[in-house]
Every structure is written in C-alpha cells, then in structure tokens.
Backbone as JSON, one array per atom type, in Angstrom:
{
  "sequence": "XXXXXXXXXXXXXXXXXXXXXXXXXXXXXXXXXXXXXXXXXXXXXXXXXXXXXXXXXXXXXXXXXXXXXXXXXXXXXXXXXXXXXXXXXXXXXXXXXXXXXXXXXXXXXXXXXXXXXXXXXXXXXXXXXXXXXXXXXXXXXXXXXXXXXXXXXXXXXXXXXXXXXXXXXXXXXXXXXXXXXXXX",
  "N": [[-11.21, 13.55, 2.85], [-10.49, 12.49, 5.92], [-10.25, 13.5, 9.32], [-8.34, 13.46, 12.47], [-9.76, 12.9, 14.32], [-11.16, 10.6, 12.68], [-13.76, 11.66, 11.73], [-15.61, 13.34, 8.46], [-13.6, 15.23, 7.11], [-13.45, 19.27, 5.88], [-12.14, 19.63, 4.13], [-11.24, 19.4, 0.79], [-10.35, 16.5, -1.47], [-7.8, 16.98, -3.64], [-6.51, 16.92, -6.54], [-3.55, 17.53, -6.33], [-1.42, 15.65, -4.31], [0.52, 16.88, -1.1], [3.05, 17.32, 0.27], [2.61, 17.53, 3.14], [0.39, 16.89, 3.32], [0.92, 14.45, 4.18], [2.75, 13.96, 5.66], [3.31, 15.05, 8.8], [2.63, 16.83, 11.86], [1.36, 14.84, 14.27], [-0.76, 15.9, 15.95], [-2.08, 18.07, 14.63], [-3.33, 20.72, 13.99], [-4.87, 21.41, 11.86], [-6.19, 19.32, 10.91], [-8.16, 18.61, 13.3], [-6.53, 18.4, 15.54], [-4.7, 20.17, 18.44], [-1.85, 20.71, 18.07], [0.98, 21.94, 16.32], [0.5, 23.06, 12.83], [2.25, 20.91, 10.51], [5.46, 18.88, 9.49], [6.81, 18.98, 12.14], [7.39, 16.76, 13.9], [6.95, 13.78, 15.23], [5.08, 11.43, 16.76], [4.94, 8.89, 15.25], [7.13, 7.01, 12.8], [8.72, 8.15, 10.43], [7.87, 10.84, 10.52], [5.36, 10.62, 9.86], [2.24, 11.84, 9.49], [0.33, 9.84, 10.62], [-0.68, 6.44, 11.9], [1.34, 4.27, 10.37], [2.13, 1.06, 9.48], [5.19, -0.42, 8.17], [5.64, -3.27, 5.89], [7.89, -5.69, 6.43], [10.97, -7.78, 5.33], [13.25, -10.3, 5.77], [14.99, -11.11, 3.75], [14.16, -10.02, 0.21], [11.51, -10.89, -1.09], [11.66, -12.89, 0.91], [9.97, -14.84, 3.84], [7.76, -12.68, 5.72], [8.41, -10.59, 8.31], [6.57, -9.08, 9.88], [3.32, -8.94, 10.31], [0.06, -8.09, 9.84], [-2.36, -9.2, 10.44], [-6.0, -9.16, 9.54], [-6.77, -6.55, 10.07], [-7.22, -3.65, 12.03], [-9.41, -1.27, 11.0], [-9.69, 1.4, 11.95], [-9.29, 4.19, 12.44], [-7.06, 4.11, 14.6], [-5.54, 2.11, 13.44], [-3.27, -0.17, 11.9], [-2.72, 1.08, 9.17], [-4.02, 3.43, 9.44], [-2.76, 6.2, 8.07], [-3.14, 5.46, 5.49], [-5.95, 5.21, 5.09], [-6.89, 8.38, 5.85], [-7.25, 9.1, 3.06], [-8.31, 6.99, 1.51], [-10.95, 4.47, 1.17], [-10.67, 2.1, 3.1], [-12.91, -0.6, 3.54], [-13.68, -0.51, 1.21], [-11.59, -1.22, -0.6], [-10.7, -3.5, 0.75], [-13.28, -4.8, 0.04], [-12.25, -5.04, -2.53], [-12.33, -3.85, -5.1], [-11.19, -2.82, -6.54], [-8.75, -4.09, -7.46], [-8.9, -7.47, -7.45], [-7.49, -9.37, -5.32], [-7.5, -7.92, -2.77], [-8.23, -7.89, -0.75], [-7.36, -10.17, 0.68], [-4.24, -10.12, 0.55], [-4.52, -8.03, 2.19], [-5.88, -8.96, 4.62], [-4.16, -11.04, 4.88], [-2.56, -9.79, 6.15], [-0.32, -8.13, 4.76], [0.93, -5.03, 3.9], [0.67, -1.9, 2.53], [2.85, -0.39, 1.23], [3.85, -2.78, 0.15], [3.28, -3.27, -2.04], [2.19, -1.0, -3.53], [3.54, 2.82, -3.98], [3.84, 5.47, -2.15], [4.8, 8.22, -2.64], [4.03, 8.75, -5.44], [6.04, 8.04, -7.73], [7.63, 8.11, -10.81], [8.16, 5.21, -13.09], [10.47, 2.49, -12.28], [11.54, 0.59, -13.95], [11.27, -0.56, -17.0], [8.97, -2.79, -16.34], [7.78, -2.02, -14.74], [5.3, 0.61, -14.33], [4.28, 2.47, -12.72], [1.54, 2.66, -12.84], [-1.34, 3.08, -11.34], [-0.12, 3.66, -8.52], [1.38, 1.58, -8.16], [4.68, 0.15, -7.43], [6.96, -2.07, -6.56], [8.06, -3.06, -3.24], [11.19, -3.52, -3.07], [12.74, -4.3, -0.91], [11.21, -6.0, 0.0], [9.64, -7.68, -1.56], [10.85, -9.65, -4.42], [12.44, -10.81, -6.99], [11.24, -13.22, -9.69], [12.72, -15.98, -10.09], [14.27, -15.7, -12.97], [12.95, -13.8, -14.35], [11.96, -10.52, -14.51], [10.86, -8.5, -11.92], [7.75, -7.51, -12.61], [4.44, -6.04, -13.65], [1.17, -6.62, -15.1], [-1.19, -4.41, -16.38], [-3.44, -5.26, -17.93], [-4.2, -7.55, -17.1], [-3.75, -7.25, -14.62], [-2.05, -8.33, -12.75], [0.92, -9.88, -11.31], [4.2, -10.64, -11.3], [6.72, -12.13, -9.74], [8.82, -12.71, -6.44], [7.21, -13.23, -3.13], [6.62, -13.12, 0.14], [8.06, -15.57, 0.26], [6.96, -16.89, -1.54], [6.25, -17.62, -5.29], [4.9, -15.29, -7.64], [2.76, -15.43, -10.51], [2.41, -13.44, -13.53], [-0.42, -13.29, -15.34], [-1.41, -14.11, -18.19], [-3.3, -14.23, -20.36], [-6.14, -12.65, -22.41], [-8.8, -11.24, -20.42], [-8.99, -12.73, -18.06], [-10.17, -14.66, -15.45], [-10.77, -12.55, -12.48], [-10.73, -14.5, -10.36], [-8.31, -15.97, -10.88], [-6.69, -14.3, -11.58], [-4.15, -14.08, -10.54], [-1.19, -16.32, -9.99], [0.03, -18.75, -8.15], [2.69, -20.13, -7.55], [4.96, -23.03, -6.65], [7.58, -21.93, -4.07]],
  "CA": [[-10.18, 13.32, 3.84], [-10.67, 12.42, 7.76], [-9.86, 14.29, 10.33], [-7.74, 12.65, 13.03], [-10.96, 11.6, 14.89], [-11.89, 9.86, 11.96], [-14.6, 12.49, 11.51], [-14.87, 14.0, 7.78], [-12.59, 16.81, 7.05], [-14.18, 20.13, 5.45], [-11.26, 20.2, 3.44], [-11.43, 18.27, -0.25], [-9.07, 15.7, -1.95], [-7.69, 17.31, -4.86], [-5.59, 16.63, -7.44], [-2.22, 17.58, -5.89], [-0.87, 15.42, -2.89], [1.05, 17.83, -1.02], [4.14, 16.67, 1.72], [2.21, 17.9, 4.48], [-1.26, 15.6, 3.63], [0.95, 12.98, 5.0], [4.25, 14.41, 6.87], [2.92, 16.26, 9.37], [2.75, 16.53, 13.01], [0.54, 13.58, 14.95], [-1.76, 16.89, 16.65], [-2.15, 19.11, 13.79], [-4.77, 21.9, 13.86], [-5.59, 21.74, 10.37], [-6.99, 18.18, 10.93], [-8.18, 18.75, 14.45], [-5.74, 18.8, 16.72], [-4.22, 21.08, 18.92], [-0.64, 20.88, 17.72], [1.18, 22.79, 15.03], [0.72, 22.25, 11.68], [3.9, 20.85, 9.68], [6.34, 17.96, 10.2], [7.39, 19.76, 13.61], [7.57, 15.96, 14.76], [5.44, 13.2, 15.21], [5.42, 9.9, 17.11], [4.96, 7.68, 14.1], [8.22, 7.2, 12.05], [8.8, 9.11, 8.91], [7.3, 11.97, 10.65], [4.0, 10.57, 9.36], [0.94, 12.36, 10.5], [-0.92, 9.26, 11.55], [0.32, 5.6, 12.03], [1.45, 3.4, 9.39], [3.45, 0.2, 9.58], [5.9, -0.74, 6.6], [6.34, -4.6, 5.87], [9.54, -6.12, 6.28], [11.28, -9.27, 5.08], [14.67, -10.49, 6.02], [15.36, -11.16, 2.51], [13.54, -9.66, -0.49], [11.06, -12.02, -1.3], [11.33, -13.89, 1.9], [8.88, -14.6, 4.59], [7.77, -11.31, 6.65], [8.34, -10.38, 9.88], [5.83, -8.01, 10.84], [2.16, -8.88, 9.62], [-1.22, -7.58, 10.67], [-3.69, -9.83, 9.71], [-7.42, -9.05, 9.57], [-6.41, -5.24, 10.52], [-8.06, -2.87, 12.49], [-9.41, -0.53, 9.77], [-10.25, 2.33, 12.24], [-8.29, 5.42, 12.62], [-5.74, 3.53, 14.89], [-5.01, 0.97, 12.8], [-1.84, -0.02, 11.45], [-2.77, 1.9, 7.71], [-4.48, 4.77, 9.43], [-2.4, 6.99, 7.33], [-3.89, 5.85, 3.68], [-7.19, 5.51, 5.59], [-6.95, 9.6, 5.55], [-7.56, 9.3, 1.77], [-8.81, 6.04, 0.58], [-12.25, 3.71, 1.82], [-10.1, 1.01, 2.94], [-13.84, -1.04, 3.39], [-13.67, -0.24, -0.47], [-10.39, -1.69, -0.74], [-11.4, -4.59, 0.99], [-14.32, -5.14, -0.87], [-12.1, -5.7, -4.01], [-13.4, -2.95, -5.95], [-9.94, -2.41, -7.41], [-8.41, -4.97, -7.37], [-9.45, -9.26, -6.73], [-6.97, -9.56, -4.55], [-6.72, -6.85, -2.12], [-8.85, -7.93, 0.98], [-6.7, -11.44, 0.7], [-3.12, -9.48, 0.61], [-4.58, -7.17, 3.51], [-6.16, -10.15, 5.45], [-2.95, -11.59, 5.32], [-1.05, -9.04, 7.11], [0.65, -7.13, 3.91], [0.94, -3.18, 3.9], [0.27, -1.11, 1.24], [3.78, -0.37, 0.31], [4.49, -4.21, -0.62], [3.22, -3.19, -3.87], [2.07, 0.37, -3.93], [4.45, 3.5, -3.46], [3.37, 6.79, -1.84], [5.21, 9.17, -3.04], [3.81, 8.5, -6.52], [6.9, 8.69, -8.48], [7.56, 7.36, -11.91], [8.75, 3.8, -13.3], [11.71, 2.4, -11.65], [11.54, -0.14, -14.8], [10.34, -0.64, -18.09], [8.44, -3.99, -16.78], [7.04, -1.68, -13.6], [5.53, 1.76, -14.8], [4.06, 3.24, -11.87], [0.33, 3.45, -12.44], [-1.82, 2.33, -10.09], [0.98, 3.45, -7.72], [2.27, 0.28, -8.25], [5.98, 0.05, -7.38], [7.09, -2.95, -5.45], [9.08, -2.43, -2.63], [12.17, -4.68, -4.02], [13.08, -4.61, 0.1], [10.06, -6.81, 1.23], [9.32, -8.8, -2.73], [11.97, -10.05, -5.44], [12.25, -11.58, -8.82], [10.45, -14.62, -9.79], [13.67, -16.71, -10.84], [15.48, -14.8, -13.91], [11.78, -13.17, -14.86], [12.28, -9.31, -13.24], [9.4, -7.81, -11.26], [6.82, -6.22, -13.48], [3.02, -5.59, -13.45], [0.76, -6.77, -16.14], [-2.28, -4.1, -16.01], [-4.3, -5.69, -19.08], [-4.58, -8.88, -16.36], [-3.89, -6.83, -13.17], [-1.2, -9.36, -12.1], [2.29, -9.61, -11.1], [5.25, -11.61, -11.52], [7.67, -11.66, -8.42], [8.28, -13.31, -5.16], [7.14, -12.2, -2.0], [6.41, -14.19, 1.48], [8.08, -16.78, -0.16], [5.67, -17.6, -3.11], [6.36, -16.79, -6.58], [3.46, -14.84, -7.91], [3.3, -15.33, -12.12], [1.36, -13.21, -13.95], [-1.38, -14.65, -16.06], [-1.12, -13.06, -19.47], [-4.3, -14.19, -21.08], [-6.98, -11.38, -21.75], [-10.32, -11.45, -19.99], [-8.78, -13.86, -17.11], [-11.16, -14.21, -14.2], [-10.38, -12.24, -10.87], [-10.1, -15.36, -9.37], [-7.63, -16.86, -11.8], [-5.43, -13.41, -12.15], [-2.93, -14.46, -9.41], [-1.0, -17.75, -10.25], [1.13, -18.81, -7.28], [3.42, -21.38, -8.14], [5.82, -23.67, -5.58], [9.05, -21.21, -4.01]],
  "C": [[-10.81, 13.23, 5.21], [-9.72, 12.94, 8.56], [-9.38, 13.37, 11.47], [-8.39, 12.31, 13.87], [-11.48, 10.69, 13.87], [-13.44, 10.37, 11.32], [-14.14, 13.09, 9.9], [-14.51, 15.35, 7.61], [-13.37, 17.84, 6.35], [-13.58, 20.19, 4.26], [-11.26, 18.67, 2.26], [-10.39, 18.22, -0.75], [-9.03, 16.98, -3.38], [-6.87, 16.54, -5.35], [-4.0, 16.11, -7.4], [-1.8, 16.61, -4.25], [0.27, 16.34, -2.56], [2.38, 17.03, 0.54], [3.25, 16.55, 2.93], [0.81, 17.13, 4.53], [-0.4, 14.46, 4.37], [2.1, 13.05, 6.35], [4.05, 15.49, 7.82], [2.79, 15.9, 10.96], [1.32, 15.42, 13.59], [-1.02, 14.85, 15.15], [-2.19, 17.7, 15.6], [-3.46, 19.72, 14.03], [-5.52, 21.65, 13.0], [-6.53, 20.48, 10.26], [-7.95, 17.71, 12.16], [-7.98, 18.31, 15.97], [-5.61, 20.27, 18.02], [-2.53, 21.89, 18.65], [-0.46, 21.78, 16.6], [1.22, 21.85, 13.74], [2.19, 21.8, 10.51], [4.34, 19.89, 9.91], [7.3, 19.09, 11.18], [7.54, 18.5, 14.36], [6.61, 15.22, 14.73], [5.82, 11.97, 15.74], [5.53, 9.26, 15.97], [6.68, 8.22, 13.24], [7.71, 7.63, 10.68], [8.19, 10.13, 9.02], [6.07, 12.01, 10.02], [2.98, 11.22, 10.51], [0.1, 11.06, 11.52], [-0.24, 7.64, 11.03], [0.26, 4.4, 10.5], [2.66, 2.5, 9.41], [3.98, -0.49, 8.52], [5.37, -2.47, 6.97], [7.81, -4.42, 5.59], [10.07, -7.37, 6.14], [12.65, -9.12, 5.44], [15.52, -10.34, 4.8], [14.4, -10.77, 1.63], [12.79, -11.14, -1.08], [10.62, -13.13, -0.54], [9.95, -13.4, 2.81], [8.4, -12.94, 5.19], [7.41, -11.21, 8.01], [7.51, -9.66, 10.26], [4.08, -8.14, 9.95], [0.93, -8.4, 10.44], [-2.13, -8.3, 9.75], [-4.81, -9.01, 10.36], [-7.23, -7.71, 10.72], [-7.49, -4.53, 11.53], [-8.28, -1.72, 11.39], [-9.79, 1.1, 9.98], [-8.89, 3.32, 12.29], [-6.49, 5.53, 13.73], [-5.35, 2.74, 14.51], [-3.59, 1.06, 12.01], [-2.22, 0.67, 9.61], [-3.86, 2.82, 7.89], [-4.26, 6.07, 8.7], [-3.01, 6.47, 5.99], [-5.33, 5.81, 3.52], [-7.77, 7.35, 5.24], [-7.98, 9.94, 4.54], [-8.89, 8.17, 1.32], [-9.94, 5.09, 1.46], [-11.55, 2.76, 2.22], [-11.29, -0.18, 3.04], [-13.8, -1.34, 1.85], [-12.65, -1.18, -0.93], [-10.71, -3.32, -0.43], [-12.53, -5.36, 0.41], [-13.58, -5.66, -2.53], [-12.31, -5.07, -4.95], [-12.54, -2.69, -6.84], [-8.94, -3.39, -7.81], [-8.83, -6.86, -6.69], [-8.85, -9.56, -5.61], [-6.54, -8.87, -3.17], [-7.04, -7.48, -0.72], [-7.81, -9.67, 1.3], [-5.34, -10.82, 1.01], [-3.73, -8.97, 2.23], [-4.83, -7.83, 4.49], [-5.36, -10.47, 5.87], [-2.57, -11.07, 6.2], [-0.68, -7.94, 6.45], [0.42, -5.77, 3.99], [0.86, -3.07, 2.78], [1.16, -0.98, 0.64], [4.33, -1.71, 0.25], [4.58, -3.61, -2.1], [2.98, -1.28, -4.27], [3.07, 1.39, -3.31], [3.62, 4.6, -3.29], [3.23, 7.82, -2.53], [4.68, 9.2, -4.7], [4.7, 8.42, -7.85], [6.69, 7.38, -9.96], [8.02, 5.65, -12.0], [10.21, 4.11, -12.57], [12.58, 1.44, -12.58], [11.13, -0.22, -15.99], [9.44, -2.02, -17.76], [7.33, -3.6, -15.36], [6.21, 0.03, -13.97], [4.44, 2.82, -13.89], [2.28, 3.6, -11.71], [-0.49, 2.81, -11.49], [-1.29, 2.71, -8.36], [1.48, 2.36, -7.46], [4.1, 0.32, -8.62], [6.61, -0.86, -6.34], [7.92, -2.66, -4.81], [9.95, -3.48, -2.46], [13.2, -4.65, -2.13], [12.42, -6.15, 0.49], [9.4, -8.08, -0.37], [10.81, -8.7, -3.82], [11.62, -10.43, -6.66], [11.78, -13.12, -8.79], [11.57, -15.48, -10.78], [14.51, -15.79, -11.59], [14.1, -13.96, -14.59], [12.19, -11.71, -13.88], [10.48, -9.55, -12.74], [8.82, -7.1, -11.9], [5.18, -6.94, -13.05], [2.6, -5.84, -14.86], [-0.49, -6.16, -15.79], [-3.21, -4.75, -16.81], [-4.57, -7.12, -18.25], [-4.64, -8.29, -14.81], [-3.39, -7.69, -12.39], [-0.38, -9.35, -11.99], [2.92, -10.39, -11.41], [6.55, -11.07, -10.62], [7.68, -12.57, -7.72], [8.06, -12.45, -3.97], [6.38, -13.26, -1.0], [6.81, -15.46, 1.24], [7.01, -17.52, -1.34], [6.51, -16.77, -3.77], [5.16, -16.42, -7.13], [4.05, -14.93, -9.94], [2.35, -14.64, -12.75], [0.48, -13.89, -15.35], [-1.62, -13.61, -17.61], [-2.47, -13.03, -20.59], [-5.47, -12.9, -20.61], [-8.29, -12.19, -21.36], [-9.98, -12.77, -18.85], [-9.82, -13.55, -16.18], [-10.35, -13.43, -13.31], [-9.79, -13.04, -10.17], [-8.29, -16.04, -9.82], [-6.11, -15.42, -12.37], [-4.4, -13.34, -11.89], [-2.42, -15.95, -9.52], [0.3, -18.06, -9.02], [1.59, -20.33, -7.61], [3.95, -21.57, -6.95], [6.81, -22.74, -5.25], [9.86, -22.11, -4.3]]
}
C-alpha cells in the first residue's frame, strides 16, 4: 500500500479489504497525514480517502462524458485511489489483461467494468471474479445478448461508448483478437 505521498506504507495488503482502506478521511494519520483516521470527511466524493473519478454516460452504453485519456498515474491522478493497492504501470503494461492500457488510454475508469466493493454476481452471465461487474450505468447490452464476461477468452459482450463489444468464444484466441468490436 502507498502512503498518501505516494511513499510505501509499512503497513501490508492482506487478504481482507476493510471500509476504511478506501473510505477514509483525505489527511489520515495512519497513511501519513495529520488528520483523523476514519470517514470523518473527505474532499473527494464517496468520502473516498484519495481521488477517484467514476465514468459517466448519458445513456448506458452511450458515449461518455467525462474521460481522462493518457492519465496521470501519480498519486493525484484521477485513479489515485486503486493506485493505493494496485501497480497501475502493471496494469498498463497489460499484464492482466490485453486490453487494459487501451481502455485506460482512452479515458475509461476502473469501475466501467470492475466493482470495488467486491461483491458477488449480479447475473448468471457476470460472476464477479476478476472484480468484474459492469457498471450497467456507464455500459449496456449488446442488442438482445445480456452483459456477461467470458473468462476462458477474457472478453465481454456489451455496449459501452457506443461500440458493441462481442465476446470471442474460441479457446486460445490471441490478446489481440479477444475484443471484437462490431458497428453500434
């Protein structure tokens, strides 16, 4: 974990995410601040410790209003909060996914597709691992196909910025070839 200079923390990831790794005051002590530790308040909305900006579409599926291309990836950046945890360099690199530094390039936030809070399926065609849970605000259904996740290809089927994304069902697809965007 990093400390809200971006310095690392003493204190190790475990197992449990806990409310307060992410809902917590902007200053906190425990990360080194001066403030109290807790959601006691915090500039950033959702009483997040450190700043993070949703995406938003007018319509599910439609274009998006609020993008950050080619991010700042430092400790003020708009996904300073999953920075905390995760290499976003790493992320970028692709290491987990083919597509990530292309999505993030774009603009997209983390919760397009991934959910925080880690909770279960919301679907039988979405089932939560990965933290994969689309946020059915900001992407939609790909025609009369719902929104699900194919991990055995690591691809989706949905729309979102206006594309339909299809997933590619054959095994052993390339990386490049795992994302099929068809015409909206």
């Amino acid at each position: 974990m990093l400390n809200l200079d971006g310095t690392n923390s003493t204190r190790t990831i475990g197992s449990r995410v806990l409310c307060t790794d992410c809902h917590n005051s902007e200053d906190n002590r425990e990360f080194g601040g001066i403030g109290p530790n807790g959601p006691h308040g915090s500039r950033f909305s959702h009483i997040l410790e450190r700043r993070y900006e949703f995406s938003q579409a007018a319509t599910p599926g439609g274009l998006l209003s609020n993008l950050y291309p080619s991010p700042d990836l430092s400790i003020n950046g708009p996904y300073a909060m999953c920075s905390k945890c995760h290499d976003l360099t790493q992320i970028l690199a692709n290491t987990s996914f083919s597509d990530h530094a292309r999505h993030i390039n774009d603009g997209f936030s983390c919760s397009t597709c991934h959910v925080a809070h880690g909770m279960g399926a919301q679907n039988g065609s979405v089932s939560g691992e990965r933290m994969l849970n689309f946020d059915v605000n900001v992407v939609g259904p790909n025609g009369p196909a719902p929104i699900s996740y194919n991990q055995a290809t690591n691809s989706c089927t949905l729309t979102c910025h206006g594309h339909a994304h299809t997933s590619i069902a054959a095994p052993g697809a390339s990386p490049a070839g795992r994302l099929k965007r068809t015409a909206p």
